[in-house]
VOTI-69031 format. One record per residue (C-alpha): chain; residue number from 1; residue in three letters; z negated, x, y. Coordinates in steps of 0.2 Angstrom, whole numbers, padded with zeros to 4 digits. Last residue first. Layout:
<sites>
SITE voza lumpa lumlum    zz    xx    yy
SITE    A   NUM    ALA     Z     X     Y
...
</sites>
This chain:
<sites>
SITE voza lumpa lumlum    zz    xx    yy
SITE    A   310    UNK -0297  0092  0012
SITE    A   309    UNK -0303  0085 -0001
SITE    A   308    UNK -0293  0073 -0006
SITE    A   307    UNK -0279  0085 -0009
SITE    A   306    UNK -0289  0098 -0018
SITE    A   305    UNK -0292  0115 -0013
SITE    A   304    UNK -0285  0134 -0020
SITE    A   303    UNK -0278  0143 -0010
SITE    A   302    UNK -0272  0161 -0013
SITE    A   301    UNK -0257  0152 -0023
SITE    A   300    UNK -0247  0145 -0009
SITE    A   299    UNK -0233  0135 -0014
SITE    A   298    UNK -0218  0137 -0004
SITE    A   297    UNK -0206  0122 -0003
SITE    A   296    UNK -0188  0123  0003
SITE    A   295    UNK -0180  0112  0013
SITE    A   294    UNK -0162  0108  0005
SITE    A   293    UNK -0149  0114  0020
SITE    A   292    UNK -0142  0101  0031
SITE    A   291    UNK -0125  0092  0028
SITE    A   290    UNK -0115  0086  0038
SITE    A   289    UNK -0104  0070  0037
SITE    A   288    UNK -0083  0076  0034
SITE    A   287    UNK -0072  0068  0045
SITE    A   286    UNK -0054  0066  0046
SITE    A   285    UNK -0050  0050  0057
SITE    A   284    UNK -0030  0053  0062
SITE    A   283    UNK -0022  0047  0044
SITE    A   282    UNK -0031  0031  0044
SITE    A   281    UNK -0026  0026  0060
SITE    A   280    UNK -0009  0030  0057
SITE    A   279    UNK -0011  0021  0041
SITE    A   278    UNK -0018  0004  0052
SITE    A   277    UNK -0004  0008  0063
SITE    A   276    UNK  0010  0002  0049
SITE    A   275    UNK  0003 -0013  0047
SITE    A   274    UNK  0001 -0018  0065
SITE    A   273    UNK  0020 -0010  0067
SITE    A   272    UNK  0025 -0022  0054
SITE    A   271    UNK  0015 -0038  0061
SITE    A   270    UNK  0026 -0033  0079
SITE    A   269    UNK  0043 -0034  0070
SITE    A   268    UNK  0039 -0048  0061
SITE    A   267    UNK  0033 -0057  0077
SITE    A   266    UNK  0015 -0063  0077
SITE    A   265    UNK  0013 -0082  0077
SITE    A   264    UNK -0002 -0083  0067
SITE    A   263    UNK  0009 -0086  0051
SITE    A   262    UNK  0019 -0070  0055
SITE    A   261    UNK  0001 -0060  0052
SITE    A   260    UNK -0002 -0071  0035
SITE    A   259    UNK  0016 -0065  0030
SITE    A   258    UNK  0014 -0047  0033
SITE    A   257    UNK -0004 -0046  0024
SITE    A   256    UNK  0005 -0055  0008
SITE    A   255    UNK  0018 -0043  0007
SITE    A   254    UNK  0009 -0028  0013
SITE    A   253    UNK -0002 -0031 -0003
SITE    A   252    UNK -0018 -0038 -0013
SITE    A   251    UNK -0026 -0043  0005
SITE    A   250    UNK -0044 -0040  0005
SITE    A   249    UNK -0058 -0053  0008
SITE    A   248    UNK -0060 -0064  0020
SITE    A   247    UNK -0054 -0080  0012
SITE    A   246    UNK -0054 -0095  0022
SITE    A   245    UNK -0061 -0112  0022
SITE    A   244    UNK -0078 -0105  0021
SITE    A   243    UNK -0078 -0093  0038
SITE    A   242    UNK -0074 -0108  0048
SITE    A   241    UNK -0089 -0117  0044
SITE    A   240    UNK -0102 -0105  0051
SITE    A   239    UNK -0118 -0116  0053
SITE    A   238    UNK -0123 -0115  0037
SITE    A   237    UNK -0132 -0135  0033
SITE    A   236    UNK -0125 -0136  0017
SITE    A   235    UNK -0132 -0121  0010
SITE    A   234    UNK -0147 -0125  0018
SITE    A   233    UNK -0155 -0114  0032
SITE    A   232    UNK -0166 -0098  0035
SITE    A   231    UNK -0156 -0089  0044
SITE    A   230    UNK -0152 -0075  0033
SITE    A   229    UNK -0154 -0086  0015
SITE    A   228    UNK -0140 -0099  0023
SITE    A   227    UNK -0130 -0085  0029
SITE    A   226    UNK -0129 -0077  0012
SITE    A   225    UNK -0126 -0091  0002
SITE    A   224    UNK -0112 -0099  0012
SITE    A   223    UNK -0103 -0080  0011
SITE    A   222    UNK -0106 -0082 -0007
SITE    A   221    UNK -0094 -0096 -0009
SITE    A   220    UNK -0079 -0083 -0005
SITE    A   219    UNK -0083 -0072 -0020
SITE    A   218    UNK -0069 -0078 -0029
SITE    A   217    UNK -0058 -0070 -0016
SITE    A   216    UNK -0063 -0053 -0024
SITE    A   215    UNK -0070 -0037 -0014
SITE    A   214    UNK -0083 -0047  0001
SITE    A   213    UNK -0084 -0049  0020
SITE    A   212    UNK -0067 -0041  0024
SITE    A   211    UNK -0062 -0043  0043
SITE    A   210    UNK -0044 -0042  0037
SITE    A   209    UNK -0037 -0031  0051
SITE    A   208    UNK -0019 -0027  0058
SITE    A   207    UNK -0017 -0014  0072
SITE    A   206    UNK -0009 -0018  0089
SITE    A   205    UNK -0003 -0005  0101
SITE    A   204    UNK -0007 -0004  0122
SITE    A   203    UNK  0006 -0002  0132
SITE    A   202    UNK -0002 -0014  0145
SITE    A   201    UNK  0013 -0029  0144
SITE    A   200    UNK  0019 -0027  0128
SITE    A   199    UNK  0001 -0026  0119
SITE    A   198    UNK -0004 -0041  0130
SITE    A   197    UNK  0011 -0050  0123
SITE    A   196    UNK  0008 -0047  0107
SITE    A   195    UNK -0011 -0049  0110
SITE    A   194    UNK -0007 -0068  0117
SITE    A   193    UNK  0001 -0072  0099
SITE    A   192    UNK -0013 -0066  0090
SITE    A   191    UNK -0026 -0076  0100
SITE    A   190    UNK -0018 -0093  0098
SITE    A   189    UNK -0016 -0090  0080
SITE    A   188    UNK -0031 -0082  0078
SITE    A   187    UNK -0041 -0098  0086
SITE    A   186    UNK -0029 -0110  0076
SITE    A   185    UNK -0037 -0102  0059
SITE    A   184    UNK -0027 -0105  0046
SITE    A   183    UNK -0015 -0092  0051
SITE    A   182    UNK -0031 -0079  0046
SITE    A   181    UNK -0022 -0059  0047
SITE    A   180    UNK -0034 -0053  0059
SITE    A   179    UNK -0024 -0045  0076
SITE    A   178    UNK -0034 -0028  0085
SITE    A   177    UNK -0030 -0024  0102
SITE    A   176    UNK -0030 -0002  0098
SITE    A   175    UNK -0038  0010  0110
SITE    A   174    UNK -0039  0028  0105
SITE    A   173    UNK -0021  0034  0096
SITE    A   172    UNK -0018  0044  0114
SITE    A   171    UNK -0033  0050  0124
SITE    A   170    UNK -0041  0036  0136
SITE    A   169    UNK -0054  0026  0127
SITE    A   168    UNK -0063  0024  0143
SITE    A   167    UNK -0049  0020  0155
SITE    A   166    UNK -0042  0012  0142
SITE    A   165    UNK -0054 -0001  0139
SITE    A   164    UNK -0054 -0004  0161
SITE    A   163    UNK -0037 -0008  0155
SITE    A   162    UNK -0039 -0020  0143
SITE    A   161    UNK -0052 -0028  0151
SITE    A   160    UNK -0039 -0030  0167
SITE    A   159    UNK -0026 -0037  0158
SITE    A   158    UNK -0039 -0049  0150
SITE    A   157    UNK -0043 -0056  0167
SITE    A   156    UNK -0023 -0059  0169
SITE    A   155    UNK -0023 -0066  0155
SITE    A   154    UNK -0038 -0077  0157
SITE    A   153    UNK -0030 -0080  0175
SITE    A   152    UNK -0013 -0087  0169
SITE    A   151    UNK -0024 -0100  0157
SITE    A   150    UNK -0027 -0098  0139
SITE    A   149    UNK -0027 -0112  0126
SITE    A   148    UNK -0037 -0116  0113
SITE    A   147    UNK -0055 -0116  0121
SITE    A   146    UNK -0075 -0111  0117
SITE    A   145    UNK -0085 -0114  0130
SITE    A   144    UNK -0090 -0097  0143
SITE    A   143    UNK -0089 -0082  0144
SITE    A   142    UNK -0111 -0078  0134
SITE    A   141    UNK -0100 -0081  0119
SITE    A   140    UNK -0087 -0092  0117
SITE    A   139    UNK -0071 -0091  0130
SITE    A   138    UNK -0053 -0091  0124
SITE    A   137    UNK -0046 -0075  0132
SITE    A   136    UNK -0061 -0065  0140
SITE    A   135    UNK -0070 -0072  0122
SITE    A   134    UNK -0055 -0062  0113
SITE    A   133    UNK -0056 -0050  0122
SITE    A   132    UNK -0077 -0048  0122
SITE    A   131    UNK -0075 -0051  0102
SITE    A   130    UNK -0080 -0064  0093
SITE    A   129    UNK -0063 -0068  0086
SITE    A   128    UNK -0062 -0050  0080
SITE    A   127    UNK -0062 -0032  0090
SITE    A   126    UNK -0055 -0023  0104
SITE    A   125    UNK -0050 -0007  0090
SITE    A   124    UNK -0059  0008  0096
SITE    A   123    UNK -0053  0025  0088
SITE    A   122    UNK -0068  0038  0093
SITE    A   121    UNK -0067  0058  0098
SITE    A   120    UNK -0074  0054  0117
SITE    A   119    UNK -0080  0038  0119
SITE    A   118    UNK -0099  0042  0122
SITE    A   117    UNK -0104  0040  0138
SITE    A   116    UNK -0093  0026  0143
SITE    A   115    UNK -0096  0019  0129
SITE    A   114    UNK -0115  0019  0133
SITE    A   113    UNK -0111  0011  0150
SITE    A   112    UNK -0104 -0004  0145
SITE    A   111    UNK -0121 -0009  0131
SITE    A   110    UNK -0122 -0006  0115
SITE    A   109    UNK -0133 -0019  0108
SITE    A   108    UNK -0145 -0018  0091
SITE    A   107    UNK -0147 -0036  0089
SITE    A   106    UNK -0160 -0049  0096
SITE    A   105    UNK -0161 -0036  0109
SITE    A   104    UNK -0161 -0019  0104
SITE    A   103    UNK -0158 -0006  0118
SITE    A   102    UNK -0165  0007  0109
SITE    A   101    UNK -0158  0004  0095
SITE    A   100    UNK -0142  0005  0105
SITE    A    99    UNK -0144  0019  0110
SITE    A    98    UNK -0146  0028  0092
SITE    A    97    UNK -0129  0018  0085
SITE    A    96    UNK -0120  0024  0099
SITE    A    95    UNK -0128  0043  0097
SITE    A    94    UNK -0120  0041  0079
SITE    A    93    UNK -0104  0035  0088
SITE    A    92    UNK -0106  0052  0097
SITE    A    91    UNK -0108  0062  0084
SITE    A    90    UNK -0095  0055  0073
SITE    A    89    UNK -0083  0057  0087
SITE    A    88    UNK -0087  0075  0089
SITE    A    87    UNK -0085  0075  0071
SITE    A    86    UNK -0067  0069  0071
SITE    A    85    UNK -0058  0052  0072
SITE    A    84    UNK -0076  0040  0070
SITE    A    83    UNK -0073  0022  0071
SITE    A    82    UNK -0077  0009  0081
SITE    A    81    UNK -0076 -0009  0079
SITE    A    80    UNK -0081 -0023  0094
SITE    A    79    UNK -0090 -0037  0094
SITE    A    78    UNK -0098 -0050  0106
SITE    A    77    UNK -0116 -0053  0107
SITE    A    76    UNK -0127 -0065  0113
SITE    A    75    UNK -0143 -0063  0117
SITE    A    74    UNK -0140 -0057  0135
SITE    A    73    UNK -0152 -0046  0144
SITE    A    72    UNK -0141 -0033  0147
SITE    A    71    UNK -0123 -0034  0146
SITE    A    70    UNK -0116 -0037  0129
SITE    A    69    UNK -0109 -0027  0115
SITE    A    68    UNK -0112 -0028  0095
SITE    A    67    UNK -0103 -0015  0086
SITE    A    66    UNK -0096 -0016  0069
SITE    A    65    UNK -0096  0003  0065
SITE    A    64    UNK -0086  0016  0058
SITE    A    63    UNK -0083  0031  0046
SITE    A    62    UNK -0066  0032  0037
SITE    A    61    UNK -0068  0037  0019
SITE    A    60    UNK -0051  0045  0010
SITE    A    59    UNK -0047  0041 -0005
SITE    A    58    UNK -0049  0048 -0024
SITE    A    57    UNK -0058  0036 -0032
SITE    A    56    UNK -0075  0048 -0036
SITE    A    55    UNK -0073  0054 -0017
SITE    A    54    UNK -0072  0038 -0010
SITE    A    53    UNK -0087  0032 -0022
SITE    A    52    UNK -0097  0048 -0013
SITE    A    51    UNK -0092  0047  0005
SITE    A    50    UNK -0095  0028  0005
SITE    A    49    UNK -0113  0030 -0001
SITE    A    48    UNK -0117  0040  0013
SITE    A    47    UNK -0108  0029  0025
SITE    A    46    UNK -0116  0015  0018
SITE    A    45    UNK -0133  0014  0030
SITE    A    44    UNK -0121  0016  0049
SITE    A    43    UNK -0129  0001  0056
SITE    A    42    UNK -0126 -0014  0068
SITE    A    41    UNK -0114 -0024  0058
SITE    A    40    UNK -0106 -0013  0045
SITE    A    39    UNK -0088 -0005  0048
SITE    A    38    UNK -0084  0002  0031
SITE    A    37    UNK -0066  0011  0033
SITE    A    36    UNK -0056  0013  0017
SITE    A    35    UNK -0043  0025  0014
SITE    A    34    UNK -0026  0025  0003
SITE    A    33    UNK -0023  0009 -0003
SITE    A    32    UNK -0016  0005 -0019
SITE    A    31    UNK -0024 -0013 -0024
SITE    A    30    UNK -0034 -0001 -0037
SITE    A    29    UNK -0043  0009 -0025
SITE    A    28    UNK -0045 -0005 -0014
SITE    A    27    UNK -0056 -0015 -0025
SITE    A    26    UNK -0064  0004 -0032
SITE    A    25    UNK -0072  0005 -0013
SITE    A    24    UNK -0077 -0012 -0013
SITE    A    23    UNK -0086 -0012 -0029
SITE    A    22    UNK -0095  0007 -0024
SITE    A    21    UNK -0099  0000 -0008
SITE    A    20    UNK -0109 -0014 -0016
SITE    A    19    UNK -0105 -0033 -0012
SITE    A    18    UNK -0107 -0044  0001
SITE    A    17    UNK -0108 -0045  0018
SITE    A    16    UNK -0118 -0058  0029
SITE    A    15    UNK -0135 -0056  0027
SITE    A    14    UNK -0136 -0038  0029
SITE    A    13    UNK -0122 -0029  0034
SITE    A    12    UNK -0125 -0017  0021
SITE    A    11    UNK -0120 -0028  0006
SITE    A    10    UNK -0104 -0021  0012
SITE    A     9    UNK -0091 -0024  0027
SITE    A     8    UNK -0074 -0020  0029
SITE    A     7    UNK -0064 -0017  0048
SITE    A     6    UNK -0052 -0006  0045
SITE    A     5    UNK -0043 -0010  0030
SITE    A     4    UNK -0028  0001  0025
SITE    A     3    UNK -0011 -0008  0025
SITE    A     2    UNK  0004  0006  0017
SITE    A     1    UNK  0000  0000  0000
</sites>
């Protein structure tokens, strides 16, 4: 497969993700796909775990983050996916992470002005449905009610989003408007169709995601599960409806990942090049974690004392 998944999430993004990174690595081992990026909610806990089942598979590991951005003192967040493209972009999304632990509210948040801060060596993609785009687009969030249809001035606002994000994310291959492959969502359709034409009109390419929340389509009904155990609710009462009725899972090839980005409305030409870009992507984040030395333990034999006793 040429498609690599860039936005994944494991049984580390807690109460929302399922399945353990070794099952989600071997998934897209065996579709054929050449690399796979964890993007956890909040929290770089797999990465570890990735490195090693990417190594027994024999793909490459992209490290990243689902991040949750607001301004400060909202408890609403919008998203947006980071990824590490060299070390000095996995030190500072690891000083991203830190920050915005700090400035925990309701979720870890990072906040405008650690972007800024810390952008260089990172690929950003703008982000799902929830994102701050998205929202700028077709409100939700802390922007405003939810809508299917965006005015000139929500374009022209997200003009300028767009380009305040490429003032920060400025060296070439940093900033992708990211498009999710979901045509039976009419919010995706509505938003894919804008980013072509915001992707024409800033310069600024698409990449194709599948904002994976579990390895095998059959495992959509735990989605329901999950929510209702993390916010204490009833299966029946989950408050996220949209995710059941489609399947956020992997696609099982180009073909199938193609035809759901022209059923939001993108061009074949522009769903191509979102496909493609995910393996330029791919091919740009080559990161090693480090590694410190094994401490080292020196027992002192001229003592002798007990533990309790001290």
């Amino acid at each position: 497969m040429k498609y690599v998944s860039l936005h994944s999430h494991s049984t580390f993004s807690y109460g929302d993700g399922y399945g353990t990174v070794r099952e989600h690595v071997e998934r897209v081992a065996s579709l054929g796909m050449s690399a796979l990026a964890l993007t956890e909610h909040g929290n770089c806990s797999s990465w570890v775990q990735l490195e090693k089942a990417c190594k027994a598979n024999g793909i490459k590991p992209i490290y990243g983050l689902e991040a949750y951005t607001s301004k400060p003192g909202e408890r609403r967040k919008c998203h947006m996916i980071l990824l590490a493209r060299n070390q000095i972009g996995l030190r500072n999304l690891n000083r991203i992470i830190t920050q915005s632990y700090k400035d925990f509210y309701q979720f870890p948040t990072v906040y405008w002005k650690t972007l800024e801060e810390n952008a260089n060596g990172i690929v950003a993609l703008t982000g799902c449905a929830d994102s701050f785009l998205s929202c700028t687009l077709l409100g939700g969030k802390y922007i405003g009610d939810k809508k299917l249809e965006s005015s000139d001035r929500d374009i022209q606002r997200a003009i300028r989003v767009l380009r305040k994000y490429k003032e920060v994310f400025s060296d070439e291959g940093s900033l992708f408007i990211e498009c999710q492959r979901f045509p039976g969502l009419p919010r995706s359709c509505v938003l894919n169709k804008t980013h072509e034409e915001l992707s024409r009109i800033t310069g600024i390419p698409l990449v194709a995601t599948s904002d994976v929340h579990y390895p095998f389509p059959e495992q959509n009904s735990m989605q329901r599960i999950l929510h209702a155990a993390h916010r204490g609710g009833t299966i029946e009462s989950a408050d996220a409806s949209w995710e059941y009725g489609i399947l956020l899972t992997y696609p099982q090839s180009d073909e199938e990942i193609l035809k759901d980005l022209e059923g939001t409305g993108l061009s074949t030409e522009a769903a191509q090049q979102a496909i493609l870009n995910t393996q330029k992507i791919a091919e740009s984040c080559t990161v090693d974690l480090p590694r410190a030395a094994r401490p080292k333990y020196v027992q002192d034999h001229e003592k002798d004392w007990e533990p309790w006793t001290i």
